[in-house]
C-alpha positions in Angstrom: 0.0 0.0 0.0 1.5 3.2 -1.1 1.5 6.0 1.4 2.0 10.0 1.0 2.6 11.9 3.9 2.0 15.0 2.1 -1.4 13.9 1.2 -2.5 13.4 4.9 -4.3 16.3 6.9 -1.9 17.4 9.6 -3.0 17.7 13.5 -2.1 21.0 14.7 1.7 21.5 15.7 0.5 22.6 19.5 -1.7 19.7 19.9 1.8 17.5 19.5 3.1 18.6 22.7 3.4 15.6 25.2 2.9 15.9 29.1 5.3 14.5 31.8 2.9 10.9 31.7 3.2 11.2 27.8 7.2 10.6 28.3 6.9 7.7 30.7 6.0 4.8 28.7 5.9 1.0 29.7 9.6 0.1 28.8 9.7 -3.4 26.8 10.4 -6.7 29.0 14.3 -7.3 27.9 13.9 -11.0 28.8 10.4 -11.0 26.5 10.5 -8.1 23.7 11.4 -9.6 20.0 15.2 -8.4 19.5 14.3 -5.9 16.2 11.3 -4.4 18.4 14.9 -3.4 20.7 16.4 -2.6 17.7 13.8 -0.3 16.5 13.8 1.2 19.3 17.9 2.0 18.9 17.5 3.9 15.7 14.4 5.5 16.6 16.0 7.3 19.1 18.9 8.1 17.2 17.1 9.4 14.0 15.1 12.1 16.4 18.3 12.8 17.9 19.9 13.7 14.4 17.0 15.9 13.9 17.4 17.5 16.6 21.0 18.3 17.2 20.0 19.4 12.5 17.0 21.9 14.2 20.2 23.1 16.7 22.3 24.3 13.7 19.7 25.7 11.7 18.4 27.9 14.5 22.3 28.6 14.8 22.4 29.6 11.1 19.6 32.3 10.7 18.6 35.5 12.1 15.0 35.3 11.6 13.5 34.6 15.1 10.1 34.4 13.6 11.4 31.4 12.1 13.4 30.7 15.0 10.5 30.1 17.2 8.7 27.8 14.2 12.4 25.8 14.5 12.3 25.8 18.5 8.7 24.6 18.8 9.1 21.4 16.7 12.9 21.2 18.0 11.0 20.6 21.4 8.7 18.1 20.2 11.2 16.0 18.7 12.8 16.4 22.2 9.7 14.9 23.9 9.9 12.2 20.9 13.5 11.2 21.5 13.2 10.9 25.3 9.7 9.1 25.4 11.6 6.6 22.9 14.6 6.5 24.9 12.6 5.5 28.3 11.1 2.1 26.2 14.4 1.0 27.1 14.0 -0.7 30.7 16.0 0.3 33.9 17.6 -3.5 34.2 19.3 -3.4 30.8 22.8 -2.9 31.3 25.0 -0.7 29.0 26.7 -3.6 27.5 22.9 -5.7 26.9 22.2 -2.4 25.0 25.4 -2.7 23.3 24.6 -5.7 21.2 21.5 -4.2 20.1 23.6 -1.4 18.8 25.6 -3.8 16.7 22.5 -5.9 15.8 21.0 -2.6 14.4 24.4 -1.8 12.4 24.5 -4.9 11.0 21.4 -5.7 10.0 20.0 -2.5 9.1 23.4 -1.6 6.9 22.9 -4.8 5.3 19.1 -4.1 4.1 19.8 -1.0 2.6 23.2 -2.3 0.9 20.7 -5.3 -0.7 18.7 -2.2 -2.0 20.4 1.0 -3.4 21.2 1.5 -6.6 24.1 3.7 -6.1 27.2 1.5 -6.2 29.2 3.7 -4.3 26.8 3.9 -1.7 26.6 0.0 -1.8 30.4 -0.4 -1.6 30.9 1.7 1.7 27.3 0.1 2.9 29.2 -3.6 2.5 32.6 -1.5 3.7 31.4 -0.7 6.9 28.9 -3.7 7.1 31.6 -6.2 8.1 33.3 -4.0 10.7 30.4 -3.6 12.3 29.7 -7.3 11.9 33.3 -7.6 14.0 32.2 -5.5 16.8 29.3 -7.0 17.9 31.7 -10.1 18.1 34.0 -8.3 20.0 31.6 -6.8 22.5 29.3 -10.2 22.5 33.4 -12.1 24.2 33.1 -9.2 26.4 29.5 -9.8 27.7 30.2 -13.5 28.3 33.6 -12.9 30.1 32.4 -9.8 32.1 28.4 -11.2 32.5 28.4 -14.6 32.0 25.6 -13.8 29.4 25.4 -15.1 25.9 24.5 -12.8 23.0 22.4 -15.1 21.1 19.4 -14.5 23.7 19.4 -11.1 22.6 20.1 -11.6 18.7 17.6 -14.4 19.0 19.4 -16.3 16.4 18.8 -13.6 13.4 22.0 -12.3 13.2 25.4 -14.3 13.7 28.2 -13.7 16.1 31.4 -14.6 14.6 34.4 -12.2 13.8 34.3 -10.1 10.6 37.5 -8.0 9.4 39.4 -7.9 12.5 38.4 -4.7 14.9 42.3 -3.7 14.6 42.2 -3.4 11.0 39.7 -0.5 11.1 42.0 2.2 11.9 42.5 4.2 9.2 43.8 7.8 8.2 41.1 10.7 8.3 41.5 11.0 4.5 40.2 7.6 3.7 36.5 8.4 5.5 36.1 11.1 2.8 33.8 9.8 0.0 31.5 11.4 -3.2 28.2 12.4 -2.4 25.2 11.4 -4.0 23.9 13.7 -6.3 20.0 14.6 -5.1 18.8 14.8 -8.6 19.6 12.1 -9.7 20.2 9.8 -6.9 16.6 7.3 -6.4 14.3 8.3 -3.4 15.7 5.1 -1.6 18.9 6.3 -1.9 18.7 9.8 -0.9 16.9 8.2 2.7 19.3 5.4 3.0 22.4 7.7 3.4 20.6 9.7 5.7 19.6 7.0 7.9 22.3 5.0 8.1 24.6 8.7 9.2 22.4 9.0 11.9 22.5 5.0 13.2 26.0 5.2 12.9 26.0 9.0 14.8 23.9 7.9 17.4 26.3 4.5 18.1 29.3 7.1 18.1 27.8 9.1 20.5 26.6 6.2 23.0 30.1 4.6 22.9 31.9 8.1 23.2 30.1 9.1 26.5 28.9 5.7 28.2 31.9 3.6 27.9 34.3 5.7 30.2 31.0 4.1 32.6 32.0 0.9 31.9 32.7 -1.4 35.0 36.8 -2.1 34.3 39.6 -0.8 32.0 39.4 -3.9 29.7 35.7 -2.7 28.7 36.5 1.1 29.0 39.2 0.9 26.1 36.9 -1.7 23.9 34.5 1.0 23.9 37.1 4.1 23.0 38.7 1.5 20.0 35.8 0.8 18.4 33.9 4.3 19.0 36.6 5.5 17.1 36.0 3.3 14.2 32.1 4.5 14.4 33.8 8.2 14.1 35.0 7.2 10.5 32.0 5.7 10.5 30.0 8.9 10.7 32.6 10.4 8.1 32.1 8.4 6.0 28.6 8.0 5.2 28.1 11.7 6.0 30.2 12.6 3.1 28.1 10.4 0.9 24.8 13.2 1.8 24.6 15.7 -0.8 25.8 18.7 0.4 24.2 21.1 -2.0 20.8 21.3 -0.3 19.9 24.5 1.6 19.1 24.6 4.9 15.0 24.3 4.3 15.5 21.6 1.8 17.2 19.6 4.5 14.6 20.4 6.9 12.3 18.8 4.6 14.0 15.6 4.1 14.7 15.0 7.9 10.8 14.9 8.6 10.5 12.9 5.7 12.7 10.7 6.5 11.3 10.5 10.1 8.0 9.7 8.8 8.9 7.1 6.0 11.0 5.4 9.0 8.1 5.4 11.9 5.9 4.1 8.8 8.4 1.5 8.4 8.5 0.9 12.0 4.8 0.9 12.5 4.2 -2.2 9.7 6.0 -4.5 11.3 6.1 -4.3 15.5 5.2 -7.2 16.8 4.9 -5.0 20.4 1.2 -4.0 20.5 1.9 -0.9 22.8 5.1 -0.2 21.1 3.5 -0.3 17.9 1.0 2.4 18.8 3.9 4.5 19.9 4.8 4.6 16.4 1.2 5.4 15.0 1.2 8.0 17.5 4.7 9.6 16.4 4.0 9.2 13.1 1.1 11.4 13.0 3.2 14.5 14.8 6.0 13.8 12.5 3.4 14.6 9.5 2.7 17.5 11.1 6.1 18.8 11.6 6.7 17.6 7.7 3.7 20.2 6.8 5.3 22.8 8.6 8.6 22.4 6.7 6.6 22.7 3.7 5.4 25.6 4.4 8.8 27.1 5.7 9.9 26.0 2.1 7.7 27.8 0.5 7.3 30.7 2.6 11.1 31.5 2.6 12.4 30.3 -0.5 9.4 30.3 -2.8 9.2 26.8 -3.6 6.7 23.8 -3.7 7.9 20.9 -1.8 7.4 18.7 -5.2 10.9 20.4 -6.3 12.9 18.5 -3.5 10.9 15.4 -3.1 9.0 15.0 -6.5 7.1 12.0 -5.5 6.1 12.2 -1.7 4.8 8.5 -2.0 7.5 6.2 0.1 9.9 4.2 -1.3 10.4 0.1 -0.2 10.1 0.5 3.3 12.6 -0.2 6.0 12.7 -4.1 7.0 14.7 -5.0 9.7 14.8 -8.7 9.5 18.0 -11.4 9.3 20.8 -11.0 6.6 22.7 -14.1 7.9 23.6 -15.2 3.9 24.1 -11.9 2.6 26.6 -11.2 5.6 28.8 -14.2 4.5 28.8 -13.5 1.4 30.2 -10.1 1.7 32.8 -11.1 4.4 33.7 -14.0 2.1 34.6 -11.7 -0.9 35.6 -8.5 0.9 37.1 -8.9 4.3 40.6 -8.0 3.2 39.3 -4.6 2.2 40.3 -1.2 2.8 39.3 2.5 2.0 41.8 4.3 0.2 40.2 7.8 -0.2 37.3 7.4 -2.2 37.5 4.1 -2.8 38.0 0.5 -1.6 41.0 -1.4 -2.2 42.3 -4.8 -1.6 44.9 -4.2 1.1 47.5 -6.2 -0.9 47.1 -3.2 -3.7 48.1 -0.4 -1.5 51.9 1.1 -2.2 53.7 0.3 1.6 53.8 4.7 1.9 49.9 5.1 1.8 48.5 7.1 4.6 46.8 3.5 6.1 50.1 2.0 6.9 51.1 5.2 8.3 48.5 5.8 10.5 48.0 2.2 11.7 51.7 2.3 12.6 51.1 4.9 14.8 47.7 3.7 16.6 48.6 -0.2 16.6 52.2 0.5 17.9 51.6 -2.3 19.8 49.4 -4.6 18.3 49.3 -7.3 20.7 48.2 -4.7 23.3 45.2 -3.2 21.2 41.8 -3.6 23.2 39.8 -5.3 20.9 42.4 -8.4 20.5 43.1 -8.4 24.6 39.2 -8.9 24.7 39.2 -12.0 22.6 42.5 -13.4 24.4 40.9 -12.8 27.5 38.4 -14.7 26.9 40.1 -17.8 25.3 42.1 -18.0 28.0 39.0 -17.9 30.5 36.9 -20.6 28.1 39.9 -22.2 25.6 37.7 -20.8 23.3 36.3 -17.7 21.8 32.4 -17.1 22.0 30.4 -17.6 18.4 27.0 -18.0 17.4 27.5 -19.4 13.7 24.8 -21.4 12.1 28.0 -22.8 10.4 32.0 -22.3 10.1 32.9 -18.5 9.6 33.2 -18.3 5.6 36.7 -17.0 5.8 39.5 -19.7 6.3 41.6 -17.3 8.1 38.7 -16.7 10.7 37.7 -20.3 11.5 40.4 -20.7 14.7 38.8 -20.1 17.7 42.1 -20.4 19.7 43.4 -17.4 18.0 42.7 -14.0 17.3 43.7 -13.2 13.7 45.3 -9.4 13.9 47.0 -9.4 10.4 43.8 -10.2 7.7 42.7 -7.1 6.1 45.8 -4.6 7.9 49.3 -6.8 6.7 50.0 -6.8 3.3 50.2 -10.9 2.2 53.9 -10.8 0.9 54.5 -9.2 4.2 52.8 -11.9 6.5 54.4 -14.9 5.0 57.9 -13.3 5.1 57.1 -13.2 8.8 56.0 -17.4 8.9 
């Protein structure tokens, strides 16, 4: 059923504000809840942060308080949004519990989209980043069972495999490599010019929970997992940021984010399986067509244009699935784990010239490799289990990654010629 949120009658922008009761929802039963209805959740939350921290730089970048105070009105009811969404999450799930839903989301929500763009260079940094994000929920999953006692599969629930991806320490590359060619709005599809903007603000959102919750984390061990790999979601963030087309003015913008928002709680809303959850949704939903409306109007009002000229067809694309990618995952990882980004492209590691700025720079963060936080995690835990902790519905595709004695810190970061020289 196609869908127009333009088409719809909006409620009143006033009538969207939400009392104190309004943002103190029923959180979801961790032990019950269906792990994508957690999931949801997770990027919910961080696509209303986005738009808010976007309303915070446009109010920053005009001197019109008339529009201002349009800008601060719907900046504070996707305020109310983000924290009534935030509170679903219950008081006895621990920051590292919520960490594997983090990784779940990455991985399974960057490998729906790379299954449907049309953009190959937005496919190419979607399978890029897919399998590193595939490695840290491996990484952090050793870490629950070695810290907690707790095994990730109860909250994948057996959609999404833990087994390592390209290693974690293979990640760190040179600020130049993050930079990429954006998308081009007029000619990129409607599923493309969402999926870049919705995967930047999953990524921003797991940057921003890893930069300022890990330092909470119980012991050092954890503490530096988290800084390691919130550093990879930084290049992260750079790099599918820099895919956004940056020629868009500030009101065009503001109409895509409450698009966006409402093609994703429309997305959100088809398939809950949470009955008060999914009415959450419907509810949101409707205030984010009303804040969409507004934006229209802002469009027109201020630049003179209809809001066909940004978003010619205001029916949704395919709508976001969040479902298992188990196949697609190996696949990728089979034919791409020794990939890395060389500025605006992807390169098999063997190709790169020993001077290029990756060598450099891992030489400088990896002095030590032996001593990098997310090998010592998997180590730690071998050595408390003789084994490393996987949920594989069979043997990880790559040969190199089968060992579960070992930790392999060379695949994907040592050049070939150089690792058998070492042998």
């Amino acid at each position: 059923m196609k869908f127009n949120p333009f088409l719809e009658k909006p409620k009143k922008l006033e009538s969207c504000i939400m009392s104190w009761k309004d943002l103190a929802p029923k959180p979801y039963d961790k032990n019950e809840v269906s792990p994508y209805t957690r999931v949801r959740c997770i990027l919910m939350n961080g696509t209303e942060y986005e738009s808010v921290w976007f309303g915070h730089q446009f109010h920053r970048h005009t001197s019109d308080n008339d529009l201002r105070r349009m800008l601060a009105l719907v900046r504070r009811q996707e305020q109310q949004q983000q924290k009534l969404i935030a509170s679903l999450k219950p008081a006895d799930e621990n920051l590292l519990e919520t960490t594997i839903g983090y990784e779940q989301l990455a991985v399974d929500l960057t490998a729906f989209l790379a299954q449907h763009v049309k953009d190959q260079h937005v496919k190419d940094a979607l399978d890029f980043a897919l399998l590193e994000d595939f490695d840290h929920l491996y990484r952090y999953a050793d870490l629950l069972e070695s810290d907690m006692g707790e095994k990730a599969e109860k909250y994948v629930g057996g959609y999404t495999e833990v087994t390592p991806g390209r290693p974690t320490i293979s990640h760190h590359r040179h600020p130049y490599d993050s930079v990429k060619t954006p998308i081009c709005n007029k000619k990129a599809t409607p599923f493309d010019k969402c999926a870049v903007s919705i995967i930047t603000a999953a990524e921003q959102q797991t940057m921003n929970y890893y930069m300022n919750l890990g330092a909470f984390y119980k012991n050092q061990k954890g503490r530096e997992l988290y800084t390691e790999i919130g550093m990879v979601e930084e290049q992260h963030v750079s790099q599918y940021g820099s895919l956004i087309d940056p020629t868009a003015s500030w009101f065009e913008m503001c109409l895509m984010h409450e698009y966006i928002e409402c093609y994703l709680y429309y997305s959100m809303m088809q398939d809950e399986s949470d009955k008060n959850i999914k009415k959450i949704w419907e509810m949101l939903l409707q205030q984010e067509i009303a804040h969409l409306h507004a934006s229209a109007q802002n469009l027109k009002k201020y630049e003179k244009k209809e809001w066909q000229e940004v978003i010619p067809n205001g029916e949704f694309p395919e709508l976001i699935k969040l479902q298992s990618n188990i196949e697609y995952v190996r696949k990728i990882l089979k034919n791409t784990v020794t990939r890395t980004a060389q500025r605006e492209s992807y390169v098999n590691i063997n190709e790169l010239e020993s001077t290029a700025n990756f060598f450099k720079y891992q030489n400088k963060v990896n002095e030590k490799p032996e001593q990098v936080a997310s090998h010592k995690v998997i180590l730690d835990h071998i050595e408390k289990f003789g084994e490393d902790y996987r949920y594989e519905v069979k043997s990880n595709p790559v040969k190199e990654l089968q060992d579960r004695k070992k930790d392999n810190i060379t695949l994907g970061r040592v050049k070939e010629s150089t690792t058998k020289s070492k042998k």
